[in-house]
N, C-alpha and C positions, 0 to 999 in steps of 0.2 A: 238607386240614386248615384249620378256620377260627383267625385270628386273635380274639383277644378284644383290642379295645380300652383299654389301660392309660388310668384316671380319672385324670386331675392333681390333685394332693395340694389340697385343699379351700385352703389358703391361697396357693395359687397362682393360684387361682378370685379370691378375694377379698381379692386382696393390699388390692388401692387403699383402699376400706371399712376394710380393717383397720387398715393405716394413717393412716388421718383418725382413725378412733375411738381410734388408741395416741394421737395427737396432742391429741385432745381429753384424754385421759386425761393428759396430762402438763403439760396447762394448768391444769387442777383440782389437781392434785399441786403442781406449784411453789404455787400461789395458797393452798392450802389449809396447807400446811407453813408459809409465810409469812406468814399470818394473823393470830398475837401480835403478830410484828414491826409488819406494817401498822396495828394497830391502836397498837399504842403511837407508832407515827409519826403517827397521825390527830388524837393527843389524846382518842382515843372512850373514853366509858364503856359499861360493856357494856351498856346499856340502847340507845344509840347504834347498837356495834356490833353488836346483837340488828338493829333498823329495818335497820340498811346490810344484815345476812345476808336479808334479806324482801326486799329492793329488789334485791339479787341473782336472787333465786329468780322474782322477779317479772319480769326480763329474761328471764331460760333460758325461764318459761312462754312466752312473746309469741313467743319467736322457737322455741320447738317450733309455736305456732299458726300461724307467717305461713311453716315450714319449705319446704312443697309450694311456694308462689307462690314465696320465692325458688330450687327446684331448676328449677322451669319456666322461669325468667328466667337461669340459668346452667346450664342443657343439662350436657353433658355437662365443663362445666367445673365443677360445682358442689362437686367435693369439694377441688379447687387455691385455689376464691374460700373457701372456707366456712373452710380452715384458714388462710387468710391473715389474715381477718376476725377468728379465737383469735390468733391471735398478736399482733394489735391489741390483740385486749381485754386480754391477757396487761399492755398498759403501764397498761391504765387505772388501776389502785389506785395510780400515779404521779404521775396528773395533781393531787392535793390530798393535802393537810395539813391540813386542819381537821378535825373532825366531820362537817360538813355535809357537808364535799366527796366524805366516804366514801361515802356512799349513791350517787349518782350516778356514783360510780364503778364501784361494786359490780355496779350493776345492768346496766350498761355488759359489767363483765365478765362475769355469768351469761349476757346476751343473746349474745355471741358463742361463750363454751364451749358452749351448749347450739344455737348454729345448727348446730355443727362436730358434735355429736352426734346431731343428728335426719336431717339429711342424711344421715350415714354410716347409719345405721339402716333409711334409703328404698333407698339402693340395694341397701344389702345384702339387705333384702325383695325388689328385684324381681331381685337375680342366682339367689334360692333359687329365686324362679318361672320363671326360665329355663332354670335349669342343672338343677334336681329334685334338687339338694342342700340338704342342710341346714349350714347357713354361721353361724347368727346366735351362739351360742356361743360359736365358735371366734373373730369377731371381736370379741366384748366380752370377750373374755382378753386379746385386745389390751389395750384400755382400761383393765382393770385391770392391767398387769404397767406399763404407759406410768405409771400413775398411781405405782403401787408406784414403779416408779423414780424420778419426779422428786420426789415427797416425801422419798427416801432423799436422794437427790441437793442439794436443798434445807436439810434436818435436817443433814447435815456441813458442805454450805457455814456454813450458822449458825451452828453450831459452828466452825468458822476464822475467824469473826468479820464475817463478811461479811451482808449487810442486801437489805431489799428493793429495793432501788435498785440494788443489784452484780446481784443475783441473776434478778430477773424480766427485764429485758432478752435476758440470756443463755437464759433459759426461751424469752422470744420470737422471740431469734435463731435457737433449734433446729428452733420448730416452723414457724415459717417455711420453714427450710430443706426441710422435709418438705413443708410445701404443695409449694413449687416443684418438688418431685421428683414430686408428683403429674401424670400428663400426662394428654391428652383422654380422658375412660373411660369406666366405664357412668357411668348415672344413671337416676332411675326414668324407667320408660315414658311416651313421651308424651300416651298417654293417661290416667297417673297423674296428669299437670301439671297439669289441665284443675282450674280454680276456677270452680266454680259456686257457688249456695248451698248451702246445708247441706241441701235435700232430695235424698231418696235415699243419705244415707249411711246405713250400714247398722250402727243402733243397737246391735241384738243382738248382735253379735259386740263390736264400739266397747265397750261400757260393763261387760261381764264383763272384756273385758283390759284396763279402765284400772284396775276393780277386783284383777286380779291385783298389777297393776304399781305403786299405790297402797301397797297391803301390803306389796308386798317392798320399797319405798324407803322406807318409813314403818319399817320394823324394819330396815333397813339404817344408816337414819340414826340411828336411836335407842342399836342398838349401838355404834356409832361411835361416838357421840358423848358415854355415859354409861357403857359399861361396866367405863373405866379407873376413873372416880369409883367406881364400886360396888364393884369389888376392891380398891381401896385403905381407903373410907370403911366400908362396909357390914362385909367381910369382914378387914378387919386387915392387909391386906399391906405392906408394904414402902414408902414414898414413893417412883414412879417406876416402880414394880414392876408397877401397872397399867397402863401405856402399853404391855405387851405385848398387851393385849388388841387395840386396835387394829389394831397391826401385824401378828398372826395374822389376824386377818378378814381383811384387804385380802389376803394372798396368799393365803391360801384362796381367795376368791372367784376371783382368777383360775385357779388350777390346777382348781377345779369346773367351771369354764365349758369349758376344754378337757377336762375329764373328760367334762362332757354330751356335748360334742360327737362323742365317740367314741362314746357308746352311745347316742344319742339315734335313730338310725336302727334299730337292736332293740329297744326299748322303748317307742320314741312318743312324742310329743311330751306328749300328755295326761299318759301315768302318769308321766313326766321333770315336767313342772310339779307335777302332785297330789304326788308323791313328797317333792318336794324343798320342795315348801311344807309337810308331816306335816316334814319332818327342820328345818326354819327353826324349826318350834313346839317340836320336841322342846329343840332349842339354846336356844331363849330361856326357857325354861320352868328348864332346867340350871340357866341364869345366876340366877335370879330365886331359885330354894333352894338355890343352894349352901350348903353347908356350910365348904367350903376355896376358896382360892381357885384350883387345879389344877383341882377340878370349874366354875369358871366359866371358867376358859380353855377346858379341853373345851366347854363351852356353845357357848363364841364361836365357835369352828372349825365345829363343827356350824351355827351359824345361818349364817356367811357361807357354807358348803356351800350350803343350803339356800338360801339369795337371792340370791345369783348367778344361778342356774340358772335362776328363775322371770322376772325381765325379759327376757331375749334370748328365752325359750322360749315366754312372751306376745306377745312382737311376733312372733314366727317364727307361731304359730297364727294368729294373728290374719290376717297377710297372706297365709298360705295359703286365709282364708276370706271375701277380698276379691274382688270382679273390679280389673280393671287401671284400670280409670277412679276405682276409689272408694280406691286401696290407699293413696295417700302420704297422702289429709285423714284416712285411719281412723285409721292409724298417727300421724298428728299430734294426733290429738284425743285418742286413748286415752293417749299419754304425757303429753300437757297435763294429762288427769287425774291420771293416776298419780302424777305430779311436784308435783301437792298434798299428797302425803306429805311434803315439805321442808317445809311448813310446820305440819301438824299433830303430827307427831313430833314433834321439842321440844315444842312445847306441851301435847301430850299427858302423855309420862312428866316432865316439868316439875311438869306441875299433880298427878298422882297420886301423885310423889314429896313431893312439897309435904305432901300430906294422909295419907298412909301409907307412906311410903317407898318408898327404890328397888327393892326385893322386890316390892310390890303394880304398882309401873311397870311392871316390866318382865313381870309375871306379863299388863299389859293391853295392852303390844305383842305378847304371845305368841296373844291372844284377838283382835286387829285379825289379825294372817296368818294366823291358823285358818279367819278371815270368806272368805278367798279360793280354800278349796275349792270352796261351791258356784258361784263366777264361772269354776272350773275346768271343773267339770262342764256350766254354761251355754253355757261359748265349745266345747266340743268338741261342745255338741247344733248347732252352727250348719252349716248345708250350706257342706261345701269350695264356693268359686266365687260364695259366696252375693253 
């Protein structure tokens, strides 16, 4: 009688990964809950605190860019240096008090939550190409439940009266503590390390999934970050009554991601991304005609379903359609792009609301993640290996 080999539970595979990425999640979470605070501690006006949110975003880019070089320069230490490095940047909104000094802090901390993000992203790519599991999902459930926690965890500290100065330390002290518990592990291939130029990276597959990952963080941030306004202003609710929207999206999105993760090996990677990008449009399209504000709650659930599911399930194709030499700069460059969404979002339903409200907004973030089906259909014509 032959034995069958029992598989170890997928997060056993990819504890480490998962843990950088709950940890990067929980650096964004405290920073992110803590954000009026800091800002009213800076003295910024929100025109101010708009530049310092750019200068942020403009860190996280550089250091998804310059990601591969440094996981090649910390081997198989890179995910213990990478969460050590958030949990520095975790003090930076400490370092000033001014305006000015905001920006340079900001961006200080985008550059370190997002090195602690792109690394955990590499290896988790090349554990799928070792193991022939599919992992990426299930580790950015992490990130979002890490996230979910430490905004919860920050939102009552604030409420007991306590400040960004009690509060972020403690944020850094945790995640610290979880670097350290990281010990020597994977990391990408050493033939992922290898920095050449940019020729021979393989554009086809590169530039459909940054256009995936574009869209989905472009309507991620968008809901985020207007849909309270729209249920309170637009639709009548309650003062306060829209800050549910928020906090439905963000658990959403992680209970989807380990939802993908279960069925994402019967259904495919493809029709898991096409799907859940058709179900992203259907949510935000909700929000943009409701009627009550119950139908734009349902919207929101539906979209954070739907865009969760699409970043991890772009970088998961994407790396399966890499060779091992080209996989970490693909994966760097296609999120570099994608992560242009931080910046066009606002600006986008900003300006559209500006000229015809937040109904015609959000009706044109529903028409940007629609743009990401044929980048769906592009990245799946690319040869596995290409």
């Amino acid at each position: 009688m032959s034995l069958v080999p029992v598989q170890r539970p997928a997060l056993l595979v990819a504890w480490q990964p998962a843990l950088a990425l709950a940890l990067c999640g929980m650096a964004i979470g405290s920073f992110s809950a803590s954000m009026p605070d800091l800002k009213a501690r800076a003295g910024a006006g929100d025109g101010e605190t708009g530049i310092a949110l750019i200068a942020a975003a403009v860190g996280g880019m550089a250091a998804m860019h310059f990601g591969p070089a440094f996981a090649a320069t910390a081997g198989r230490r890179v995910l213990g240096a990478a969460g050590l490095l958030a949990a520095a940047a975790v003090l930076a909104p400490l370092l000033g008090t001014g305006p000015l000094a905001l920006i340079p802090a900001l961006m200080l901390f985008g550059a370190g939550a997002s090195l602690l993000d792109i690394v955990g992203n590499l290896v988790v790519a090349e554990q799928e190409r070792t193991s022939g599991r599919r992992l990426m999902n299930l580790a950015h459930a992490c990130y979002s439940f890490g996230f979910a926690g430490a905004a919860l965890a920050t939102s009552a500290a604030r409420a007991a009266g306590q400040g960004p100065a009690q509060i972020l330390p403690v944020a850094a002290g945790l995640i610290a503590l979880g670097a350290l518990a990281l010990p020597r592990g994977p990391a990408p291939a050493p033939e992922a390390q290898e920095e050449g130029g940019g020729g021979g990276l393989p554009w086809a597959a590169v530039l459909p999934a940054g256009g995936i990952i574009f869209a989905a963080i472009m309507g991620e941030n968008a809901t985020e970050a207007w849909s309270a306004l729209h249920i309170e202003r637009t639709l009548g609710a309650a003062h306060g009554a829209g800050s549910l929207g928020p906090t439905l999206f963000g658990l959403t999105m992680g209970s989807a991601r380990v939802g993908a993760h279960l069925v994402a090996g019967r259904v495919g990677e493809t029709r898991l991304v096409g799907g859940s990008c058709l179900l992203a449009v259907a949510g935000v399209i909700a929000v943009a005609l409701a009627p009550v504000p119950a139908v734009a709650m349902a919207g929101v659930v539906a979209a954070g379903a739907g865009l969760a599911v699409a970043v991890p399930s772009a970088v998961s194709m994407l790396g399966a359609r890499v060779t091992g030499r080209a996989r970490a700069r693909a994966i760097s460059r296609a999120l570099t792009i994608g992560y242009t969404g931080f910046f066009v979002g606002p600006s986008l339903i900003g300006f559209v609301a500006e000229l015809a409200g937040l109904r015609a907004a959000f009706l044109a973030v529903a028409l940007t993640i629609a743009l990401a089906l044929p980048a769906v259909r592009a990245l799946a014509r690319v040869r596995a290996g290409a």
